[in-house]
C-alpha positions in Angstrom: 16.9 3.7 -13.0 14.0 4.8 -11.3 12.5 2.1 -10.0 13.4 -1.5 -9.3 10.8 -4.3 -9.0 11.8 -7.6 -6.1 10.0 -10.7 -6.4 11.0 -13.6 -4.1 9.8 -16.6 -5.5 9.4 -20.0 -3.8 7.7 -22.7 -5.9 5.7 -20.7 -7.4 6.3 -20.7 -10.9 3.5 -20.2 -12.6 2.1 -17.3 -10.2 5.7 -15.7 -11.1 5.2 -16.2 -14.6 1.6 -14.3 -14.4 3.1 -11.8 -11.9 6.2 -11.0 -14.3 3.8 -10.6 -17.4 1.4 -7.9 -15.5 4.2 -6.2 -14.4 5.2 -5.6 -17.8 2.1 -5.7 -19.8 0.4 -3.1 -16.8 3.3 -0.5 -16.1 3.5 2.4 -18.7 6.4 5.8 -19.0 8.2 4.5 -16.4 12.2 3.6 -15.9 12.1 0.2 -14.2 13.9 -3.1 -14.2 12.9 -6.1 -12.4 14.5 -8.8 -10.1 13.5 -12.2 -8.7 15.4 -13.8 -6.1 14.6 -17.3 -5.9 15.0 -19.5 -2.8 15.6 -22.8 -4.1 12.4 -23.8 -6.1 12.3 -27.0 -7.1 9.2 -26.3 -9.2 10.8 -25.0 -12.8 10.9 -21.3 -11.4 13.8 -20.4 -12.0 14.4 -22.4 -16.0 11.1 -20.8 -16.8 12.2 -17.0 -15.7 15.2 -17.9 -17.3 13.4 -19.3 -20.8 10.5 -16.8 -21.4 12.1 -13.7 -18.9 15.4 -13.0 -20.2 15.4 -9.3 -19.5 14.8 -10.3 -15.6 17.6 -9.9 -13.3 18.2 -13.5 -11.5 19.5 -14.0 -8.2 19.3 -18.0 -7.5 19.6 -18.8 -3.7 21.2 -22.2 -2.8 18.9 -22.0 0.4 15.5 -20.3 1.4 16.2 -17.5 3.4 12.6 -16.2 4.2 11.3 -13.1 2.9 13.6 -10.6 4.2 16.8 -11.7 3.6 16.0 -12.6 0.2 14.6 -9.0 -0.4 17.7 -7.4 1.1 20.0 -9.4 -1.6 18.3 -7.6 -4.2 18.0 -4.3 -2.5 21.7 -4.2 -2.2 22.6 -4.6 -5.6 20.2 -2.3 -7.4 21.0 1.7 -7.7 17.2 2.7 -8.2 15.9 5.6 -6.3 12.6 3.6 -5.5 12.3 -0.7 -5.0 9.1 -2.2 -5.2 8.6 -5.0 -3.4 5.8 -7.5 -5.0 4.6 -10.8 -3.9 5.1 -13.5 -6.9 1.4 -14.1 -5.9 0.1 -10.6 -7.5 -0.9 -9.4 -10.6 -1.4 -5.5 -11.8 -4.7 -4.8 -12.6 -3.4 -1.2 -13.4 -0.7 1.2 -13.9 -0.1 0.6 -10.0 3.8 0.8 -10.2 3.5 4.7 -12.0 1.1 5.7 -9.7 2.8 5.2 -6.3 5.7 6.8 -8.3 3.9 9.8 -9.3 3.0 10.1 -5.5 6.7 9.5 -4.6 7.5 12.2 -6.9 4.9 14.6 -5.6 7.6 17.1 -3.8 5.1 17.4 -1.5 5.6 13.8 -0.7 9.6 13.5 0.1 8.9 12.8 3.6 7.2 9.9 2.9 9.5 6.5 2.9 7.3 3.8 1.6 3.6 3.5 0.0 1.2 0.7 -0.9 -1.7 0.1 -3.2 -4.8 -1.4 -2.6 -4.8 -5.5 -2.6 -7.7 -6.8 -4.2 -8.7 -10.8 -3.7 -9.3 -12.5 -7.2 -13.5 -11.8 -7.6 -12.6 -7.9 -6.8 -13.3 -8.0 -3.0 -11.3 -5.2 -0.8 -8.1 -7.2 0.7 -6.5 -5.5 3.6 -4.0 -3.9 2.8 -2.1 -1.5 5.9 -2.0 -2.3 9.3 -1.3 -0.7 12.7 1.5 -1.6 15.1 0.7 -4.2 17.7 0.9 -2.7 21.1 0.9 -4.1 24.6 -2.5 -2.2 25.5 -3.9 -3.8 22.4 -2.8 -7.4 22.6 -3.8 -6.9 26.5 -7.4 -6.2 25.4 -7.4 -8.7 22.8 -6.4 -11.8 25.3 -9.0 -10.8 27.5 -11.6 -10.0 25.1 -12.0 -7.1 25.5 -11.0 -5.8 22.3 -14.9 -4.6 21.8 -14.5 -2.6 19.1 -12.7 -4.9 16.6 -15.1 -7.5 18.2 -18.2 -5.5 17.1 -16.8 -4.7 13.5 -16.4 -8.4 12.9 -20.1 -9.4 14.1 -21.5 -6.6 11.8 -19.4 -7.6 8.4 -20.4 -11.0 9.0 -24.1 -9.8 9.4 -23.8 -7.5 6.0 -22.8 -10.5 4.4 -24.7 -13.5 5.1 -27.9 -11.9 6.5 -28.3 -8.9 4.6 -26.1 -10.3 1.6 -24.5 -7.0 1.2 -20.8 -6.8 0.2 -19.5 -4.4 2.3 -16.2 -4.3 0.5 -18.3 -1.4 -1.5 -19.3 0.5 1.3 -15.8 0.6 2.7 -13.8 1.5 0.4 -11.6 4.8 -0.7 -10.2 6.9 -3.0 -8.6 9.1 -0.7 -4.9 8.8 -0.2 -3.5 8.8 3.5 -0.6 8.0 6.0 -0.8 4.7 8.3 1.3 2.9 10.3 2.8 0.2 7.9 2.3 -1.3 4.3 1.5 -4.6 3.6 4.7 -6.8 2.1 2.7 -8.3 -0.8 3.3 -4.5 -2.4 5.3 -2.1 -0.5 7.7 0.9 -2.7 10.5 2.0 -0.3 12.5 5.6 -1.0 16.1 4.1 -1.3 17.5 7.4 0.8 14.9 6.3 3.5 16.2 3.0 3.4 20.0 4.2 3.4 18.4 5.8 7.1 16.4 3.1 8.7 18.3 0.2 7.2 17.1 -2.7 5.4 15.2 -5.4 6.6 15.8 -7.3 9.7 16.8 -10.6 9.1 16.1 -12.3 12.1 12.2 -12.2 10.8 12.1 -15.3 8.4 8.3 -14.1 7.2 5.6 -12.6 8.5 6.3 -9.0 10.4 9.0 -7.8 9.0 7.4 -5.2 6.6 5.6 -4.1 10.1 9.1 -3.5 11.8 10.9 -2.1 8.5 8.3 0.6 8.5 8.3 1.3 12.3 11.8 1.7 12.0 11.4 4.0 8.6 8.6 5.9 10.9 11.1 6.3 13.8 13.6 8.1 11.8 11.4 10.8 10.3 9.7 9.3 7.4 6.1 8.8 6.7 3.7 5.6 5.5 1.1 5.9 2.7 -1.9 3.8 1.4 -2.4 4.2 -2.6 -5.9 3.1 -3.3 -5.6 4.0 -6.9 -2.8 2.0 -7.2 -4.7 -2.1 -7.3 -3.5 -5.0 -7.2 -4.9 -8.5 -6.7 -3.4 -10.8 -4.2 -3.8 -14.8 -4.0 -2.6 -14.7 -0.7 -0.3 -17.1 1.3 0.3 -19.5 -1.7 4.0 -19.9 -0.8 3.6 -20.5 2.8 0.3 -22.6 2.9 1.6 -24.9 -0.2 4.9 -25.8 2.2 3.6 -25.8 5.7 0.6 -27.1 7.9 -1.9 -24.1 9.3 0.0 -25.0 12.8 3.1 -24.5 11.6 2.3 -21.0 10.0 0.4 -19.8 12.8 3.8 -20.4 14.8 5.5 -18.6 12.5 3.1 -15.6 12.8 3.1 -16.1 16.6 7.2 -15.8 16.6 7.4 -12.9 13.9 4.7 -11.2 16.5 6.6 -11.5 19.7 10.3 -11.1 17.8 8.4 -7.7 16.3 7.7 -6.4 20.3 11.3 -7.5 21.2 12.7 -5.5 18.7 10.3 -2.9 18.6 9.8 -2.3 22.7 12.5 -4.1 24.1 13.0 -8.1 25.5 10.7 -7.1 28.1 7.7 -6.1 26.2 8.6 -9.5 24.3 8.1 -11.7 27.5 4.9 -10.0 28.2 3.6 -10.2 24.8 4.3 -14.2 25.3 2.5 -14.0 28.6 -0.5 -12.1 27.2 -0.9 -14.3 24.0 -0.7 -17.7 26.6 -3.5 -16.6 28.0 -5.2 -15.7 25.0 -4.4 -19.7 23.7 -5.4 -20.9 26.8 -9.1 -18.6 26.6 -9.4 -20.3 23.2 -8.8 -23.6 24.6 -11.8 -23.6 27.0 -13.9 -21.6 24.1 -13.0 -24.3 22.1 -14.0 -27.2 24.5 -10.4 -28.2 24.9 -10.5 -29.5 21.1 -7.5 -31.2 19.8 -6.6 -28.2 17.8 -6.9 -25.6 20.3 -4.3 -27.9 22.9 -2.0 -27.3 19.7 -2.1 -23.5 19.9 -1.5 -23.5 23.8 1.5 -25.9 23.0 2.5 -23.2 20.4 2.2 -20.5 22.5 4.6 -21.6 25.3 7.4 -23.0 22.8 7.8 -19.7 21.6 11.2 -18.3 22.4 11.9 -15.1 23.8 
């Protein structure tokens, strides 16, 4: 098989039914099978993939285990030489899946271990889509504020788009391939062989972060990381997190994944630190916030944290 398709679903049953379809309604001359590991829905998910998906390959949880964990079942029992890893929140909007294969296949390209396409929210707006690894020096400008140069970027899209009604999306965007630091999870095709290196995902990330530290750990052992623009893809966003959990409660997760991510990443001390620098980050909000009821929650969030 050449590639395998992962979908964890969580209560999202008719998102997986629409996600299922453009996968194989979009993806053309290509060797794939697909997979769905479902953490317990409660919704109909899994009687619907069984009813109207028979050809999908079923994995039924007795428990949510999060993103990675759920991923790695899968991972382990398919003998593909790519996975893709797809958010039940996604649809195709192209041949997406062949072309980050095609680019796999370049033999230029065996040093790359994963690639991403370009998310797309639903009116056709650019989603991001890559990131960059958090470091100290950045989270040490950011809770002091004086991460100027992200600052300024966000006062000028928000003056493109409500003063000069511009959507900068267009002026932004590209057609040129090229490496970054890590792939966002909602689409993310992993080499197997790099993966057979760097290991699978860690599963002491429940969701949120752990496609950053899969990817720093497929970087570390020789492997690049590439953005696909051609390759698009439209992403709800958050449906399965936001539908179970207050904004509180998912901004803590972030906030864990983010600190667990330096731990791992830089060591237990870089961890504590990170804690340290994103208290007083909380605690600038608080007073920018006029010590508003929801800003006394983040500060409350920020010391329970666990390092």
């Amino acid at each position: 098989m050449d590639l395998s398709v992962i979908l964890v679903s969580y209560n999202t049953k008719d998102l997986t039914r629409d996600c299922i379809k453009s996968v194989f309604d979009k993806t053309q001359d290509l060797n794939f099978d697909v997979w769905v590991v479902d953490n317990a829905s409660i919704d109909g998910s899994i009687e619907m993939i069984k009813e109207e998906f028979p050809r999908v390959n079923l994995i039924e949880s007795k428990e949510n285990l999060g993103f990675g964990r759920a991923n790695n079942l899968a991972i382990r029992k398919t003998d593909s030489k790519y996975v893709l890893l797809l958010n039940t929140d996604t649809v195709l909007v192209n041949n997406a899946l062949k072309i980050m294969f095609d680019f796999m296949e370049n033999p230029e390209n065996t040093s790359v271990g994963a690639c991403g396409g370009q998310l797309y929210n639903t009116d056709m707006t650019l989603q991001g889509s890559v990131g960059e690894f958090d470091t100290l020096p950045w989270l040490f400008k950011k809770c002091l504020g004086f991460n100027i140069i992200s600052r300024k970027e966000r006062f000028k899209e928000i003056f493109k788009k409500k003063l000069l009604k511009e959507k900068s999306y267009k002026l932004d965007q590209t057609n040129d391939n090229y490496e970054t630091d890590f792939i966002i999870g909602a689409d993310m095709m992993l080499r197997k062989s790099a993966l057979d290196t760097a290991g699978l995902f860690d599963e002491r990330f429940f969701m949120f972060g752990e496609e950053a530290e899969l990817c720093f750990r497929i970087k570390k052992n020789g492997y690049k990381i590439f953005f696909i623009p051609d390759a698009k893809i439209i992403h709800f966003g958050g449906v399965s997190a936001n539908k179970t959990n207050k904004p509180i409660t998912v901004e803590k997760m972030r906030l864990e994944s983010n600190i667990l991510f330096f731990e791992v990443c830089y060591g237990k001390k870089a961890a504590k630190i990170a804690k340290t620098l994103f208290i007083i980050y909380y605690l600038r909000y608080l007073v920018l916030r006029f010590f508003s009821p929801k800003a006394f929650q983040r500060v409350q969030m920020a010391f329970e944290v666990k390092v």
